[in-house]
N, C-alpha and C positions, 0 to 999 in steps of 0.2 A: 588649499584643501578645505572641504565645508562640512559643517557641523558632525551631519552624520557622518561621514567617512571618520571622521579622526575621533568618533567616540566605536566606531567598531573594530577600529586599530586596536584602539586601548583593550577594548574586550578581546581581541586576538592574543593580546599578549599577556592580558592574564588568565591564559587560559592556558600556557606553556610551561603553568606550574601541576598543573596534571595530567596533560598530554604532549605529544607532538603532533606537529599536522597532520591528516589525514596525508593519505598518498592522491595524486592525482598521476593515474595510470594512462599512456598510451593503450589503448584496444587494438592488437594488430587483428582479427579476428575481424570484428568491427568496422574497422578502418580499412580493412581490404575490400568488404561487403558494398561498403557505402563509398565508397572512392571520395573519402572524407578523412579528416586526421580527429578522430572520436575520440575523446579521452571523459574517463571516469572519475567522479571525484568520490573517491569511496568512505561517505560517511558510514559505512558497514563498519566500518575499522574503527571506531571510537571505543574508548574503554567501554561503552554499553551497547557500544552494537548499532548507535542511529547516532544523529545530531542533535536530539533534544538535549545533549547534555550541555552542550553549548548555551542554550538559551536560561536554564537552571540556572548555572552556574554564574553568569551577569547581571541575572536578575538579583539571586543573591546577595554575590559581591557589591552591588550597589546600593540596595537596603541596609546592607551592614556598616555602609562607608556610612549613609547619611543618618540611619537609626542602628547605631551598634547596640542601646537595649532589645534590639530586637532579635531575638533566639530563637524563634518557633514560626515553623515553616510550614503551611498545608496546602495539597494537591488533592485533586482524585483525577484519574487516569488507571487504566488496564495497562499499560502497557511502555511503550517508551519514554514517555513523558516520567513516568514515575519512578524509571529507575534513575534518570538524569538527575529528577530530585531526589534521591535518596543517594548517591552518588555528593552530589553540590551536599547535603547535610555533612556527611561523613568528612566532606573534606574543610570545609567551616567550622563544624564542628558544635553544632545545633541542633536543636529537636526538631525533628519532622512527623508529621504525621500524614499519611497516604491512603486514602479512602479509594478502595479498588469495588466494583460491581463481584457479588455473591458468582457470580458465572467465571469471574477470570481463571485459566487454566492454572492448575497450582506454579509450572513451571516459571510462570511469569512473579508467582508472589514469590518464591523460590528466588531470584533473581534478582527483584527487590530486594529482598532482605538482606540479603548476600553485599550487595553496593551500599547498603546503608549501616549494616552491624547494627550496633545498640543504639545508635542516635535515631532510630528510626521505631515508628509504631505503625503498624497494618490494622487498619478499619476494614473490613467485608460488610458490604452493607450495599442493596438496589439489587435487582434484578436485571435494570437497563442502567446505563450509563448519567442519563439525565436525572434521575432517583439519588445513584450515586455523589453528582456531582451537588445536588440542591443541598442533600448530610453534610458534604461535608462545610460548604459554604458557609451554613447555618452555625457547624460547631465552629469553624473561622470568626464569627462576629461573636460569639457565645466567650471563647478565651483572649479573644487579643492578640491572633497570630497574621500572618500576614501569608494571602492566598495566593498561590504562583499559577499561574494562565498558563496553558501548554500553549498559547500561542498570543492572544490576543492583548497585549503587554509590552508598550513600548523599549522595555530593556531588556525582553524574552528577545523580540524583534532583533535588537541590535547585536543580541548574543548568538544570533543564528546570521546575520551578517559577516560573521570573522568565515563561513565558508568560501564567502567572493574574494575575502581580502588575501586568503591562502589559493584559491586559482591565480589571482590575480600575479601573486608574487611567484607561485610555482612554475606555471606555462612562462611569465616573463612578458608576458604583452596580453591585451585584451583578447578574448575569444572575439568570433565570430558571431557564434549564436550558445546559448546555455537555456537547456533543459532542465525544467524543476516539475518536481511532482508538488502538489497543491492538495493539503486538512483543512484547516485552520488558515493556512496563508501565511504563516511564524514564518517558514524559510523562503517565501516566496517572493516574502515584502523586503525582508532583508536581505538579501543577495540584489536585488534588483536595485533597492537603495544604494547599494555603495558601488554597483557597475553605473549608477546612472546621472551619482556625481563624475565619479572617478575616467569611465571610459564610454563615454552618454550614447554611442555608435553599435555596443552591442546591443543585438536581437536577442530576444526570450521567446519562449515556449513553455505555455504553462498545462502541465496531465494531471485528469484526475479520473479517477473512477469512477465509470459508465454509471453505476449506483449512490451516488455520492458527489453530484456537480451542481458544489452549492457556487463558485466560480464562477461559471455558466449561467447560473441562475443569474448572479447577482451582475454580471456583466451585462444582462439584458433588460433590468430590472433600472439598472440605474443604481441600485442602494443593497444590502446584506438578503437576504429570500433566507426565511425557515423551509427547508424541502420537505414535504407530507412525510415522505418514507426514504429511507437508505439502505443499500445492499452491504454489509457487515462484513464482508469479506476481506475488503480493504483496509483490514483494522485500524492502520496506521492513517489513513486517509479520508477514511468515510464521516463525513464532518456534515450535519445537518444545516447548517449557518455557518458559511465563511466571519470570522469574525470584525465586527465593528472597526477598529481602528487597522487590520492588515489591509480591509477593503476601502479602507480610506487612504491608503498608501499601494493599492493596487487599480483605482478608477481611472486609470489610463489605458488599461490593457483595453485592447483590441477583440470582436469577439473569434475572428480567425487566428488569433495566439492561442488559442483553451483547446485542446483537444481531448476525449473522451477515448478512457482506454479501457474497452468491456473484460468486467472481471475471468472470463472464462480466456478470452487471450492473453492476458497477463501471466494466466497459467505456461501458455507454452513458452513464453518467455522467462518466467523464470527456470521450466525447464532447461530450455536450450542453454541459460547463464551455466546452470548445475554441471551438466553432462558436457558442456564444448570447454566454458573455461573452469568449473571446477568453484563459481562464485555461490556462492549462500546466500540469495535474497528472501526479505518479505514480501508479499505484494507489494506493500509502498514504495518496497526501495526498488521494485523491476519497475516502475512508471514509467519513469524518464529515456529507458530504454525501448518499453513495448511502441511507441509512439517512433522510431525511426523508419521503417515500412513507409509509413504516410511522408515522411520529411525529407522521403530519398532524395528527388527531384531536387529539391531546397536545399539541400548541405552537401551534394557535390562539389569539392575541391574548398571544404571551409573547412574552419577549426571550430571543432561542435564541443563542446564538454556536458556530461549526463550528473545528474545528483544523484547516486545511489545512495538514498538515506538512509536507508535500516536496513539490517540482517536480521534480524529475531522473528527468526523462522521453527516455528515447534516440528521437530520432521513428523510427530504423528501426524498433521496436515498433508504429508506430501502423498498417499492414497489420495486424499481428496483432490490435490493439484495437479495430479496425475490426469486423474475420471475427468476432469475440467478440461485440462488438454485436449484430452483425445476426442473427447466429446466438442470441443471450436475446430478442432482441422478435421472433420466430419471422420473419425477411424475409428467412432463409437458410435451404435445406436440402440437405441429401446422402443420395441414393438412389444404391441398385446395382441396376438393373434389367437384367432378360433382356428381351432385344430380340431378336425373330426375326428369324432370317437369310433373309428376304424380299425383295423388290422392292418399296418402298413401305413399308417397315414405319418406315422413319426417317420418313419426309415424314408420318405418321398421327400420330406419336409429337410431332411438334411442330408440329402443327396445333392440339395439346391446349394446347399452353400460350399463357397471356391476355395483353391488351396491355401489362400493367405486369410481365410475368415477363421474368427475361430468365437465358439460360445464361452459368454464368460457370464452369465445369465441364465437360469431357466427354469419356469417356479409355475407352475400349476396354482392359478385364483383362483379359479371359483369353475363351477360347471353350470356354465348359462344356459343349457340347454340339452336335451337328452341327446342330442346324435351333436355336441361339439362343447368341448372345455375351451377355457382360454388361458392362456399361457403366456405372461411377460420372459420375455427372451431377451436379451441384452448379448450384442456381437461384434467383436472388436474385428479390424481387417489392418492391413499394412498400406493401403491406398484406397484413398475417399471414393476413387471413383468405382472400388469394388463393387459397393453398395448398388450400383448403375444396375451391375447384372443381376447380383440376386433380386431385387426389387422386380425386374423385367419377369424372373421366372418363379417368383408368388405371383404375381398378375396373370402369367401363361396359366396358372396352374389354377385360377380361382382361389386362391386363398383368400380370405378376410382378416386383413391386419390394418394397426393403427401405427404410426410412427409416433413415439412421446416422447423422443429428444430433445424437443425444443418444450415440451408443454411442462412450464414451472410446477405449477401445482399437482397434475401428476406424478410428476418424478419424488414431489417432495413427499410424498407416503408410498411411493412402488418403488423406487432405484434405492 
């Protein structure tokens, strides 16, 4: 056995003083779909709900082994990263202190603190992430503590490795191909590291969010790409810069491994997990699943295993993941139509639409003109291809509408 393998061992097994493995679940569901044996490795099921606790917790434990004066720990992270480390403080039993952006939803500092109790201090400070994260850096070098990477950290890396060495031991023989969703590259480098000692024949598949492929980028680039801009929705994965050292443990990958999974169908995916099997994902942690559609062809008659890293899903979100859904399998849309200022022109106007349409929209802007108002209308239906006919009978009828379902900037001051 080589190096790395037998130092993610060791972090596996000191990691079984606070958990048990995760489950890795057959998906008959899944596996009937795909005429594939799909199994889940459900890091939803961690005491905090993702896998970063894993990496926390290593990185710790080995700072302690080699500097036991060392007692103070700091992060900044919104979100799973922070509770891992406030989690790893409590159970060390050291001060941490956790710089969160002034935006994070309270439920999450709520959560934090909850995993950390009293070894723990909450910093609110940044509007953006990058703000956030420079504070807290700054007060890192200022007291003498030592700053824990949500990813880019060679014994974060290794600590997010004990997920390969727990498939590895649960299934009982190597996968076929394994599915990871890709931030940072923390779990991507490390699972990959100990299948590539240990069982060098498995495939990988690396997902990331259509908004968020700093992977992609740097896969094409040759070296790490800062991305101008990123889609936030992926909270768990929307990562500007793949980081320096996972991408130096990921310059192998292939650019047909990376695939790109658009945040609005992520949405139906994590629906479908909710309502068929009753599973609780974040975006991040539906990745590894939204990307099977494309992989059908490719994982007939294999043994595929998916990452689902996180659950920490706030359900006031799920309105919005809802509208997202409906809106990528076309059973939503937003027109701004001129509606003449008639007698009868409303009752003609929705006589057009069919028995499975229904308004869920309808809002008088502005009157651009004395004989027609315009009206955003928003109309859900039971099948995309409804849309076919009423569209057909505004055109018969002369209607003047604009479709704004697809137009970003629009939607983001009307819908």
């Amino acid at each position: 056995m080589t190096h790395f393998a037998a130092h993610a061992r060791a972090a596996t097994d000191a990691l079984r003083d606070l958990f048990d493995p995760t489950p890795l679940q057959r998906n008959d569901y899944l596996s009937a779909r795909y005429g594939a044996e799909i199994w889940l490795k459900r890091e939803d099921l961690t005491p905090v709900r993702s896998y970063k606790l894993r990496g926390a917790v290593n990185a710790m434990r080995k700072v302690r082994t080699n500097r036991p004066d060392q007692k103070h720990f700091v992060c900044a992270s919104a979100g799973n990263h922070a509770q891992g480390v406030a989690f790893a403080c409590r159970h060390f039993g050291v001060k941490g202190t956790i710089f969160m952006p002034v935006t994070t939803p309270q439920q999450k500092i709520d959560k934090t603190r909850t995993f950390g109790g009293d070894t723990i201090e909450i910093v609110m400070t940044g509007d953006y992430f990058d703000q956030t994260l420079a504070a807290s850096q700054r007060y890192c070098a200022d007291v003498g503590a030592h700053f824990l990477s949500p990813f880019d950290d060679a014994d974060v890396v290794e600590g997010q490795a004990s997920v390969a060495v727990e498939i590895f031991a649960q299934l009982g023989c190597a996968p076929d191909l394994v599915v990871l969703p890709v931030g940072g590259g923390g779990l991507a480098a490390g699972v990959t590291g100990y299948f590539r000692e240990v069982a060098p024949d498995v495939d990988f598949r690396f997902v990331e969010p259509a908004g968020g492929a700093s992977l992609t980028a740097a896969v094409a680039e040759g070296a790490p790409v800062t991305l101008k801009r990123i889609n936030s929705f992926v909270d768990g994965a929307a990562v500007a810069r793949i980081g320096t050292l996972t991408y130096a443990r990921l310059a192998w990958v292939r650019p047909e491994q990376v695939l790109l999974a658009p945040e609005d169908r992520i949405c139906v995916t994590m629906l479908e997990m909710l309502n068929i099997e009753g599973v609780v994902l974040e975006p991040a942690g539906a990745l590894s699943l939204d990307v099977l559609p494309q992989l059908a062809d490719q994982i007939r008659g294999k043994t595929v295993v998916c990452v689902t890293s996180g659950g920490n899903f706030d359900f006031e979100r799920l309105p919005e993941v809802k509208e997202r859904a409906q809106r990528f399998a076309g059973l939503k849309k937003y027109f701004i139509l001129r509606m003449p200022q008639r007698p009868g022109a409303l009752r003609e106007f929705l006589a057009m639409l069919g028995p499975e349409d229904d308004i869920a929209r309808f809002e008088y802007l502005k009157k651009s003109a004395r004989n027609f108002g315009s009206v955003l209308i928003g109309i859900e239906t039971k099948a995309a291809t409804n849309f076919n006919a009423f569209i057909a009978q505004l055109d018969n009828a002369g209607f003047s509408y604009r479709d704004i379902t697809e137009d970003e900037t629009l939607a983001e001051f009307l819908v």
